[in-house]
Each structure stands twice: as C-alpha cells, then as structure tokens.
PDB file of N, CA, C, O and CB in Angstrom:
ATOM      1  N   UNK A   1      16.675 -15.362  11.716  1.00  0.00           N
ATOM      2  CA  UNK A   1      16.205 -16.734  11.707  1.00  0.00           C
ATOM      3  C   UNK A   1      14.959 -16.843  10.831  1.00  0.00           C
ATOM      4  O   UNK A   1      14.205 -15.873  10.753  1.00  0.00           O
ATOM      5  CB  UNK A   1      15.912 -17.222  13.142  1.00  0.00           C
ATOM      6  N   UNK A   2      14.772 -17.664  10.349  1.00  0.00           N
ATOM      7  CA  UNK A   2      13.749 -18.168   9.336  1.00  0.00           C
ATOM      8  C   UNK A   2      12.447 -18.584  10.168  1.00  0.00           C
ATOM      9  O   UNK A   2      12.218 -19.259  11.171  1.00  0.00           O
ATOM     10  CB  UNK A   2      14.362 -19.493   8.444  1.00  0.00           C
ATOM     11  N   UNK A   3      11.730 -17.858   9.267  1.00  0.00           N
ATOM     12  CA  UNK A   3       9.989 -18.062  10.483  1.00  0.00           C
ATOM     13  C   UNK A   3       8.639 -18.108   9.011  1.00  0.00           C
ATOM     14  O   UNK A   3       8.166 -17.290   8.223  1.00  0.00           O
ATOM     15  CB  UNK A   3       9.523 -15.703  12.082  1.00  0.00           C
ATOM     16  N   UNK A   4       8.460 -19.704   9.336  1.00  0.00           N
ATOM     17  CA  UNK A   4       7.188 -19.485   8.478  1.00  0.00           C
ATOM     18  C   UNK A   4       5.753 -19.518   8.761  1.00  0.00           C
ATOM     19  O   UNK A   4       5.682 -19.884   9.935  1.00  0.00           O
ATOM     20  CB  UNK A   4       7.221 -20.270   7.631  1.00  0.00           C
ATOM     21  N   UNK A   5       4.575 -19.330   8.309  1.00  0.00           N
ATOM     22  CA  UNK A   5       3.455 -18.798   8.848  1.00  0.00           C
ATOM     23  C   UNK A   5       2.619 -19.542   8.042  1.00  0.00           C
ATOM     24  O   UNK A   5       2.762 -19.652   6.824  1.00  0.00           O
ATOM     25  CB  UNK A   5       3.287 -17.304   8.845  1.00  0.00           C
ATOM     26  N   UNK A   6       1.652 -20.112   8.772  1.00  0.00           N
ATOM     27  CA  UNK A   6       0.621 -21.049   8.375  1.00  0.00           C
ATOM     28  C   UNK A   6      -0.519 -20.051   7.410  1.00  0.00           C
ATOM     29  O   UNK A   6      -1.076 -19.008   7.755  1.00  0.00           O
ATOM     30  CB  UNK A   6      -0.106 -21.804   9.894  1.00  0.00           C
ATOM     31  N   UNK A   7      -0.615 -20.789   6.118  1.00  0.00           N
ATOM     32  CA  UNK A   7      -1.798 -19.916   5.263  1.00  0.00           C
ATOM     33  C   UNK A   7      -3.047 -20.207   5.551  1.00  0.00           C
ATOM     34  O   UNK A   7      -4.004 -19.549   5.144  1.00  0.00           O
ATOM     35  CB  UNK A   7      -1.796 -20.085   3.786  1.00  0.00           C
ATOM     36  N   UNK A   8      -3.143 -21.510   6.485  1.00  0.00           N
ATOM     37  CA  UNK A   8      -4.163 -21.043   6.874  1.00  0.00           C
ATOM     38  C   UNK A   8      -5.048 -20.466   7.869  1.00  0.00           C
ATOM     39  O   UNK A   8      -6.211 -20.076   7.768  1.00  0.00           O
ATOM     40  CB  UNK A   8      -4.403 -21.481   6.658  1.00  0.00           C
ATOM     41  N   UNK A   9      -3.978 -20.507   9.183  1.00  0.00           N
ATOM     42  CA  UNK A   9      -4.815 -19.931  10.280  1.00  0.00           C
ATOM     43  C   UNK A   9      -3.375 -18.834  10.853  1.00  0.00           C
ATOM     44  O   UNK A   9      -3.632 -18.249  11.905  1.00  0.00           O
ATOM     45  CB  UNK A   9      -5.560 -21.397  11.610  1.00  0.00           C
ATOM     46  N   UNK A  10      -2.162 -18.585  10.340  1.00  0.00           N
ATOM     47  CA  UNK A  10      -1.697 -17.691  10.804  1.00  0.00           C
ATOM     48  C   UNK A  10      -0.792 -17.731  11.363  1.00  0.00           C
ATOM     49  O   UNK A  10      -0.072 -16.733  11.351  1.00  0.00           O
ATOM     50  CB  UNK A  10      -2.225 -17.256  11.248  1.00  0.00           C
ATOM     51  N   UNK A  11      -0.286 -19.232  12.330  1.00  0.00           N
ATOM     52  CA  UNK A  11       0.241 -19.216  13.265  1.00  0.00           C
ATOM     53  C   UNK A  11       1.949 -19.620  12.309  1.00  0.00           C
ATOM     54  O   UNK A  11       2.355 -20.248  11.332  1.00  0.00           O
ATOM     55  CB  UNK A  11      -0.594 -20.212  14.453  1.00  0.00           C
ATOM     56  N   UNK A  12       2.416 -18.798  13.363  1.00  0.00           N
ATOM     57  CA  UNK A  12       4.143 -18.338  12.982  1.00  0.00           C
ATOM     58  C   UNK A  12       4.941 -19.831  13.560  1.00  0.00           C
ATOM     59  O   UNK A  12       4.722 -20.294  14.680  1.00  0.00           O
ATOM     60  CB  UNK A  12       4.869 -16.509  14.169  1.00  0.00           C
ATOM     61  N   UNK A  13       5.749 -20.358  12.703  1.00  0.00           N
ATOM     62  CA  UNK A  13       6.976 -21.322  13.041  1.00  0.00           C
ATOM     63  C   UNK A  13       7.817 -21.020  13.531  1.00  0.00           C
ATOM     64  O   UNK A  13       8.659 -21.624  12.868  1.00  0.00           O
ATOM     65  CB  UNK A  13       7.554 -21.848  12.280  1.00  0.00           C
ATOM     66  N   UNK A  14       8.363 -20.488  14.277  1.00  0.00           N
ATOM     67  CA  UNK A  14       9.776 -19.957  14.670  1.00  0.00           C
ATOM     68  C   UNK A  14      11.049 -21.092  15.365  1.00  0.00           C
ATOM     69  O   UNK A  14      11.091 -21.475  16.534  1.00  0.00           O
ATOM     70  CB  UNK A  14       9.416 -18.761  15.845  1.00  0.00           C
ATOM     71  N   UNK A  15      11.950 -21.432  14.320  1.00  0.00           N
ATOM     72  CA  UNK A  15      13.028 -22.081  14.709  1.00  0.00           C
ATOM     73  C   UNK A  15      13.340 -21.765  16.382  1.00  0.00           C
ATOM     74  O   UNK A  15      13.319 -22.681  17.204  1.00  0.00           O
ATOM     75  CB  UNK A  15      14.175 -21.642  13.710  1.00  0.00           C
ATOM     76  N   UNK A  16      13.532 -20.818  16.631  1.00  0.00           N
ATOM     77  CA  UNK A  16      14.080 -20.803  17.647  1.00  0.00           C
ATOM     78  C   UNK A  16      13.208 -21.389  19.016  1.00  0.00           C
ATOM     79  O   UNK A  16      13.693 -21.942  20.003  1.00  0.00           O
ATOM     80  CB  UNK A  16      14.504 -19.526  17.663  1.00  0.00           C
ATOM     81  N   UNK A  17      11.589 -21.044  18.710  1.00  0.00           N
ATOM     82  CA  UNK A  17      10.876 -21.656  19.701  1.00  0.00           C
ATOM     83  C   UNK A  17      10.164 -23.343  19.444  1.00  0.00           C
ATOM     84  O   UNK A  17       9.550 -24.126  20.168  1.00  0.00           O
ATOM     85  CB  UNK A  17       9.789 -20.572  19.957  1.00  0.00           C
ATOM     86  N   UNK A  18      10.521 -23.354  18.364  1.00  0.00           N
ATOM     87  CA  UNK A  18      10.061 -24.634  18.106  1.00  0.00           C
ATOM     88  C   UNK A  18       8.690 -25.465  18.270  1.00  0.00           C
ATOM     89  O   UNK A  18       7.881 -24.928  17.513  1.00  0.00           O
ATOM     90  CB  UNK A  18      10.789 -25.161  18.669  1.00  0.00           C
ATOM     91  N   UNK A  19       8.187 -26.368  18.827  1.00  0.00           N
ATOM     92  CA  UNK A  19       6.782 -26.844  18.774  1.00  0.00           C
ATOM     93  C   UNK A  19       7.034 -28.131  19.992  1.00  0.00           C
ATOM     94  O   UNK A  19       6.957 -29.358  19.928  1.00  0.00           O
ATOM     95  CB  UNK A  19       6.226 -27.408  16.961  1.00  0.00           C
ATOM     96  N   UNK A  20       7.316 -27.308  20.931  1.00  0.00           N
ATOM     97  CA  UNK A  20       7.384 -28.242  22.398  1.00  0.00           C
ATOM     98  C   UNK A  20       5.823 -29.347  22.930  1.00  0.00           C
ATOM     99  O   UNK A  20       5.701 -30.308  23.689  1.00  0.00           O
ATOM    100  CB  UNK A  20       7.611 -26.820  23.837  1.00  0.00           C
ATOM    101  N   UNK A  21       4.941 -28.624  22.125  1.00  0.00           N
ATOM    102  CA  UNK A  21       3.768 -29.625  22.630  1.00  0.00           C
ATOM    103  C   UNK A  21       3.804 -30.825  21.485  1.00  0.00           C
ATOM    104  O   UNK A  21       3.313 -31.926  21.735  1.00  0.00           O
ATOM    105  CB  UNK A  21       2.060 -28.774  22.695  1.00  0.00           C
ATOM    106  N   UNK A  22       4.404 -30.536  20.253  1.00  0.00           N
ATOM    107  CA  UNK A  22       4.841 -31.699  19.099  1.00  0.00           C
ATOM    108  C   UNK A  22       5.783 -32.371  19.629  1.00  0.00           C
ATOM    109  O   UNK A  22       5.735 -33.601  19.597  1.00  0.00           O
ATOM    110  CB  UNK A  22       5.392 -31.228  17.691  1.00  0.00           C
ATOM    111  N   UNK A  23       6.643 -31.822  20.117  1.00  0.00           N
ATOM    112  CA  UNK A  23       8.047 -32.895  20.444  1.00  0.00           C
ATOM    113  C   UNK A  23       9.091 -32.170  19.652  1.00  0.00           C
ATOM    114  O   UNK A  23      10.109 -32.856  19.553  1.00  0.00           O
ATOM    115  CB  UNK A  23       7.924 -34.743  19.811  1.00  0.00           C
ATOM    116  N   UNK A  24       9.189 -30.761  18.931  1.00  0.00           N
ATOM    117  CA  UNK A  24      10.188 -30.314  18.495  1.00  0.00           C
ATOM    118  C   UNK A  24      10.985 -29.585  19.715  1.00  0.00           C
ATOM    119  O   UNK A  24      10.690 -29.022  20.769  1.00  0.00           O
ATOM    120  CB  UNK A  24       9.823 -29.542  17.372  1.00  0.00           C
ATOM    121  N   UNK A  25      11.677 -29.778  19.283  1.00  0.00           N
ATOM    122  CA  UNK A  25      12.956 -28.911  20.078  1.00  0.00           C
ATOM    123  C   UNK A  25      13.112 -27.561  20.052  1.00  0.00           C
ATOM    124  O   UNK A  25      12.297 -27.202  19.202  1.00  0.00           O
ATOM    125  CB  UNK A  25      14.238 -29.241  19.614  1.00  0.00           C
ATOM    126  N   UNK A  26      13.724 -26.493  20.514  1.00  0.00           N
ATOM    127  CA  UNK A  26      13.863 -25.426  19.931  1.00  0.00           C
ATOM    128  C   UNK A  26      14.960 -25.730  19.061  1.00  0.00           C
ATOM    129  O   UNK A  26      15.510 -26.806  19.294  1.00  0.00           O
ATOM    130  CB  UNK A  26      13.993 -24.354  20.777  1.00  0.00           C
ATOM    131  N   UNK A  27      15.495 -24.919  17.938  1.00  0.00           N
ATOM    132  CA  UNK A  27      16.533 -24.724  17.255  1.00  0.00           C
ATOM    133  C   UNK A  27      16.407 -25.982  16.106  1.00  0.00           C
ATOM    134  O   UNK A  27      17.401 -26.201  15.414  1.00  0.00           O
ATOM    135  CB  UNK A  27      17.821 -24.677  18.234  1.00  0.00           C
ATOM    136  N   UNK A  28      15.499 -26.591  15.960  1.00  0.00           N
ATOM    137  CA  UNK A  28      15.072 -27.481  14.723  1.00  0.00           C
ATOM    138  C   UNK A  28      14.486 -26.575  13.536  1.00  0.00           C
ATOM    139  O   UNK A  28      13.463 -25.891  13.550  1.00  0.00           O
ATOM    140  CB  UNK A  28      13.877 -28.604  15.191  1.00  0.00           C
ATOM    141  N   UNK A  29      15.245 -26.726  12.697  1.00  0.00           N
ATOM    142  CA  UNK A  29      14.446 -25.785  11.356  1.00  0.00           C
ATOM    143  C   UNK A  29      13.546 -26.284  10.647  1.00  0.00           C
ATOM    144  O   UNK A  29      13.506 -27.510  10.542  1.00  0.00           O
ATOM    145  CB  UNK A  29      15.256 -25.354  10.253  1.00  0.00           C
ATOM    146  N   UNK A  30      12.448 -25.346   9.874  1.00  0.00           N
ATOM    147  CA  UNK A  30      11.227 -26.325   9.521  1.00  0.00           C
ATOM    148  C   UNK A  30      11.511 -27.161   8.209  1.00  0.00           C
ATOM    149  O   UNK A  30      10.568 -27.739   7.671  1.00  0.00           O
ATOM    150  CB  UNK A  30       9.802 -25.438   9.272  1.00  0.00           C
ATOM    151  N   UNK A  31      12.955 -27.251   7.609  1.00  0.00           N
ATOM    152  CA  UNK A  31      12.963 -28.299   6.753  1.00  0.00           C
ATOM    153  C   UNK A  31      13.156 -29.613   7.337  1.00  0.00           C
ATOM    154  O   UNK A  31      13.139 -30.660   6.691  1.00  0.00           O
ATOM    155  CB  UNK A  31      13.876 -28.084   5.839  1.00  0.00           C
ATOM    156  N   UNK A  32      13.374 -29.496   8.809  1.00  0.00           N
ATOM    157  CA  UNK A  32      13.730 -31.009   9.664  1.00  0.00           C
ATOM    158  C   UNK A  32      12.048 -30.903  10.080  1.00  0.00           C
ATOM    159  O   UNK A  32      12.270 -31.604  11.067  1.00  0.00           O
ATOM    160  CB  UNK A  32      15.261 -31.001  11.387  1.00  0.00           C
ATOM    161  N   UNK A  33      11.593 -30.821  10.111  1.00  0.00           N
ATOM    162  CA  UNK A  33      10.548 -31.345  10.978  1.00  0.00           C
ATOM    163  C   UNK A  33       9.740 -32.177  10.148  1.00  0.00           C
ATOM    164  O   UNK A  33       9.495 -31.837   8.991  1.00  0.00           O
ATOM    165  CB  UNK A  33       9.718 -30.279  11.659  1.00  0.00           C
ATOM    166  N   UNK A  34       9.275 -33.312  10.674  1.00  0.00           N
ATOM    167  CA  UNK A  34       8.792 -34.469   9.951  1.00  0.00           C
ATOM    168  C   UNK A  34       7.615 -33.953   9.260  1.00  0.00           C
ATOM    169  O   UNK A  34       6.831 -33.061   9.582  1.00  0.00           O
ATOM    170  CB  UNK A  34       8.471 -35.706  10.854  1.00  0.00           C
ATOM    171  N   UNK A  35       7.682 -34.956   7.912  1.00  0.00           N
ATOM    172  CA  UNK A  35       6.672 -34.431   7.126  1.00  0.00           C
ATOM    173  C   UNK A  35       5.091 -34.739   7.391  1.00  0.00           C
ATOM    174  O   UNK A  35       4.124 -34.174   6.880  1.00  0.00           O
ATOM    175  CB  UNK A  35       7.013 -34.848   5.871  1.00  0.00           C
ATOM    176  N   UNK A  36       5.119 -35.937   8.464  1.00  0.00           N
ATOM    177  CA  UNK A  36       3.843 -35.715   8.942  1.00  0.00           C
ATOM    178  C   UNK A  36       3.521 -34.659   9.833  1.00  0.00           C
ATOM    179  O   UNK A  36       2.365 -34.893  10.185  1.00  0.00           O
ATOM    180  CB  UNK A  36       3.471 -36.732   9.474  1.00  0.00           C
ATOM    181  N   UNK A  37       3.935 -33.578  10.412  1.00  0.00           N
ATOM    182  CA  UNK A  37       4.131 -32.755  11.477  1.00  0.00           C
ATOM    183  C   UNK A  37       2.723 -31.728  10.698  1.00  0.00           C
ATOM    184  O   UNK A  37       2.397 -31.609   9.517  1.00  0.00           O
ATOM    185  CB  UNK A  37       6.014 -32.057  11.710  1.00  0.00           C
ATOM    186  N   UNK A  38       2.245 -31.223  11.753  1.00  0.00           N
ATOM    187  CA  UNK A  38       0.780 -30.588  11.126  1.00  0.00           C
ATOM    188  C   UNK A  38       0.811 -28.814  12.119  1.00  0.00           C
ATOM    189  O   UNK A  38       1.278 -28.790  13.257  1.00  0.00           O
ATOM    190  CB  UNK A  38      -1.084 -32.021  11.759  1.00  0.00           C
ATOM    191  N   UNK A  39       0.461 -27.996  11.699  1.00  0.00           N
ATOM    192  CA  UNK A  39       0.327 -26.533  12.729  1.00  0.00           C
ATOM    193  C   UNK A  39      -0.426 -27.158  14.166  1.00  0.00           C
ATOM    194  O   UNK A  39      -1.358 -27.939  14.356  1.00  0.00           O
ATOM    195  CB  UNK A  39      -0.943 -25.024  11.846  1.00  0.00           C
ATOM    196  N   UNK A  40       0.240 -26.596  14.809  1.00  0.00           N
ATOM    197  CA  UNK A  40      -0.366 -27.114  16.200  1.00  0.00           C
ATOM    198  C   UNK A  40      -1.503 -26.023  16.549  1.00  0.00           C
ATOM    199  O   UNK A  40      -1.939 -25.811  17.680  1.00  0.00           O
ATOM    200  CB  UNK A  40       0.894 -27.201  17.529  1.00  0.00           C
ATOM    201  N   UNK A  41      -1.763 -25.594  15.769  1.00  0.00           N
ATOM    202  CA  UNK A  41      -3.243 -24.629  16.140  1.00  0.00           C
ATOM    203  C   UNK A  41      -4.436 -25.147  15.466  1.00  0.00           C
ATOM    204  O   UNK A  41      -5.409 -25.580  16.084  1.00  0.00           O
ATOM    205  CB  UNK A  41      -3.172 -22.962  15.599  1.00  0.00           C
ATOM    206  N   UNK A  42      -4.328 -25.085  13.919  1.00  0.00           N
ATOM    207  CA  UNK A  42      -5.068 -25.926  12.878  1.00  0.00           C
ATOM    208  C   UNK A  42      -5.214 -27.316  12.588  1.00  0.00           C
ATOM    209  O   UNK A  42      -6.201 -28.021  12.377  1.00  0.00           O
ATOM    210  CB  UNK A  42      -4.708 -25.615  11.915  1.00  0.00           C
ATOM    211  N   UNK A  43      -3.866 -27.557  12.633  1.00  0.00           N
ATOM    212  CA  UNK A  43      -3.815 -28.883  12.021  1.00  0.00           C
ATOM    213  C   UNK A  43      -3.618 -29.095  10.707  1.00  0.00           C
ATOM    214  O   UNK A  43      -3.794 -30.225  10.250  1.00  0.00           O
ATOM    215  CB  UNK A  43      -4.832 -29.490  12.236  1.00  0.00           C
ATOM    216  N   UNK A  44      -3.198 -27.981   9.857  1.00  0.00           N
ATOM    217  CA  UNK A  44      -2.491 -27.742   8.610  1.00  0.00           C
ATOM    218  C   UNK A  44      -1.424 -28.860   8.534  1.00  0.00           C
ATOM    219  O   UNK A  44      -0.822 -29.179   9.559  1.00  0.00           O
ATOM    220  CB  UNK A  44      -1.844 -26.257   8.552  1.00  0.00           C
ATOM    221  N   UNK A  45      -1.114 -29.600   7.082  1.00  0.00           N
ATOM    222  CA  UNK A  45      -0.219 -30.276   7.054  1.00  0.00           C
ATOM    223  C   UNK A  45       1.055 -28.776   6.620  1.00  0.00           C
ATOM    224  O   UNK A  45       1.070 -27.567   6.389  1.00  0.00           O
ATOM    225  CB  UNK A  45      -0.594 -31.678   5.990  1.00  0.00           C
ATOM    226  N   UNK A  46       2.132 -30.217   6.765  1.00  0.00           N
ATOM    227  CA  UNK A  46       3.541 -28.772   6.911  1.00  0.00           C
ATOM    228  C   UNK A  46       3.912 -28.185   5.434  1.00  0.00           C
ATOM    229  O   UNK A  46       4.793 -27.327   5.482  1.00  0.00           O
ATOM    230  CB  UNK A  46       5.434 -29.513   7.623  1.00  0.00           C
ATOM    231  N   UNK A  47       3.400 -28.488   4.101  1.00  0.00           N
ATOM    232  CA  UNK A  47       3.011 -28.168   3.119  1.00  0.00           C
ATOM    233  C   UNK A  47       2.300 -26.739   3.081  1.00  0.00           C
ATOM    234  O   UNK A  47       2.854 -25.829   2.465  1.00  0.00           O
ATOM    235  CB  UNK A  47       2.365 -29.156   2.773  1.00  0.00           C
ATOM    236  N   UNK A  48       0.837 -26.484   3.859  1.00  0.00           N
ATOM    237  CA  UNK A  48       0.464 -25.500   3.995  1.00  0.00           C
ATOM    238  C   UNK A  48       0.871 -24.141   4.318  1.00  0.00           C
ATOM    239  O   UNK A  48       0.228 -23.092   4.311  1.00  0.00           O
ATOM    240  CB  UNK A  48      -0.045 -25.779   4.427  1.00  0.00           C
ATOM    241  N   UNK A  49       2.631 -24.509   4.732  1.00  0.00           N
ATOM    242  CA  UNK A  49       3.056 -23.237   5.627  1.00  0.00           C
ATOM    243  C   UNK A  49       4.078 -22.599   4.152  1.00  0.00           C
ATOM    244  O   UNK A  49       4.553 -23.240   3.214  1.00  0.00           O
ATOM    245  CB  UNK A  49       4.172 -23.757   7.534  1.00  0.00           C
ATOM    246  N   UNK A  50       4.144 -20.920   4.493  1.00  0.00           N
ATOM    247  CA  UNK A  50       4.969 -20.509   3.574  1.00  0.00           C
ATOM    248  C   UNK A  50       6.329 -19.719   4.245  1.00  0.00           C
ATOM    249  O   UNK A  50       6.255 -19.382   5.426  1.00  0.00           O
ATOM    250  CB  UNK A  50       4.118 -19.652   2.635  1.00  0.00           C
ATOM    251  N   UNK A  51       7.158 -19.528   3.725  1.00  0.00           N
ATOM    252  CA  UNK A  51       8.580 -18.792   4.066  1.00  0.00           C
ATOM    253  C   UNK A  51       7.947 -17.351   4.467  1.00  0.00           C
ATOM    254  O   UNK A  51       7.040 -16.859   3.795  1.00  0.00           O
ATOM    255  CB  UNK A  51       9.844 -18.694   2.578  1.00  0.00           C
ATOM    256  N   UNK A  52       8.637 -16.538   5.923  1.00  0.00           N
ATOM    257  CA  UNK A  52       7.999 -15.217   5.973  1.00  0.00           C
ATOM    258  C   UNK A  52       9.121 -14.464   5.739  1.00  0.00           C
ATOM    259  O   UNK A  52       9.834 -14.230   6.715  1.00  0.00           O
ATOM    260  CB  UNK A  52       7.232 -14.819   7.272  1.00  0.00           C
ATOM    261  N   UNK A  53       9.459 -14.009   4.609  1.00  0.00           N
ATOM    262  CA  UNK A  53      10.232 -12.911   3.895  1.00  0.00           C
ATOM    263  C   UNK A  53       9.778 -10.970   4.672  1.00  0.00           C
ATOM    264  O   UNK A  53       8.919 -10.115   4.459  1.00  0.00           O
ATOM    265  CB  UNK A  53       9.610 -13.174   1.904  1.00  0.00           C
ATOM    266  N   UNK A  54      11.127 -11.155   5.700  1.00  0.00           N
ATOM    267  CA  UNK A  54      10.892  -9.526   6.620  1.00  0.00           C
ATOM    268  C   UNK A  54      10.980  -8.674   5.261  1.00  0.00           C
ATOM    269  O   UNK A  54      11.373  -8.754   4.097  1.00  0.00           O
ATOM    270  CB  UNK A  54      12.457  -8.923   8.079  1.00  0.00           C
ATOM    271  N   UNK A  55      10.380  -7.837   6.137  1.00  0.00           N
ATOM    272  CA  UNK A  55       9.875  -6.515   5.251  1.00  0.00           C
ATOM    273  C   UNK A  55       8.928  -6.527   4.116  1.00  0.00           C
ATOM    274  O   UNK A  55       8.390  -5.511   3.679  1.00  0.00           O
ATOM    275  CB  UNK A  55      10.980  -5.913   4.627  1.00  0.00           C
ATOM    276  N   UNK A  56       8.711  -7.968   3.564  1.00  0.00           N
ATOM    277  CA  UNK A  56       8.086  -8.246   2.260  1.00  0.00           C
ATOM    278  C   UNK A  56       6.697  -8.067   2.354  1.00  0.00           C
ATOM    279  O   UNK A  56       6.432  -7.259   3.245  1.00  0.00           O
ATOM    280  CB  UNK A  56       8.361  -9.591   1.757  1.00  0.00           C
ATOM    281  N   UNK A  57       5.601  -8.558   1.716  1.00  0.00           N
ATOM    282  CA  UNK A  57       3.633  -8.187   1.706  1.00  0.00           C
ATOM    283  C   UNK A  57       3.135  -9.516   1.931  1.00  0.00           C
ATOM    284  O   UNK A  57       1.923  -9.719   1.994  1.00  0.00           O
ATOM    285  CB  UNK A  57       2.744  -7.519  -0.052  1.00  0.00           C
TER     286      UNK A  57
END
C-alpha cells in the first residue's frame, strides 16, 4: 500500500489507516483526499507530502 510522509514534520499517510480525526476513512488513497486536507500533526498543506518509495533513501 502506498504511504506518504510529510516533509515537514514526518508524519506517515497510510491508506489503510486513514485520518479519522479529519473525517477520512480508512482505505481512501491520498490522491482522494481533498485538496484542502492539511497533516493532522503540522498542518502541512497536502502538497507538502511526498510518495514513500520502500527500500529507497
């Protein structure tokens, strides 16, 4: 499953757990999630986040 990670404070997206204090669902992928939608730790817009490629640096 596809998991992306906020550049700026870290925190991991994970489809499968989704963003229950946002109102996401689990199993919503982060190209559905509205483009106002921000990291629920920071407050990063969803722009800020990048693809986490396993095994990669």
């Amino acid at each position: 499953m596809k998991r992306y990670r906020c550049k700026v404070c870290g925190h991991i997206y994970d489809l499968a757990e989704g963003d229950p204090k946002s109102g996401i669902t689990p199993g919503t992928a982060f190209e559905d999630l509205p483009e106002d939608w921000v990291c629920p730790v920071c407050g990063a817009k969803k722009a800020k986040f990048q693809l986490v490629v396993p095994g990669g640096v």
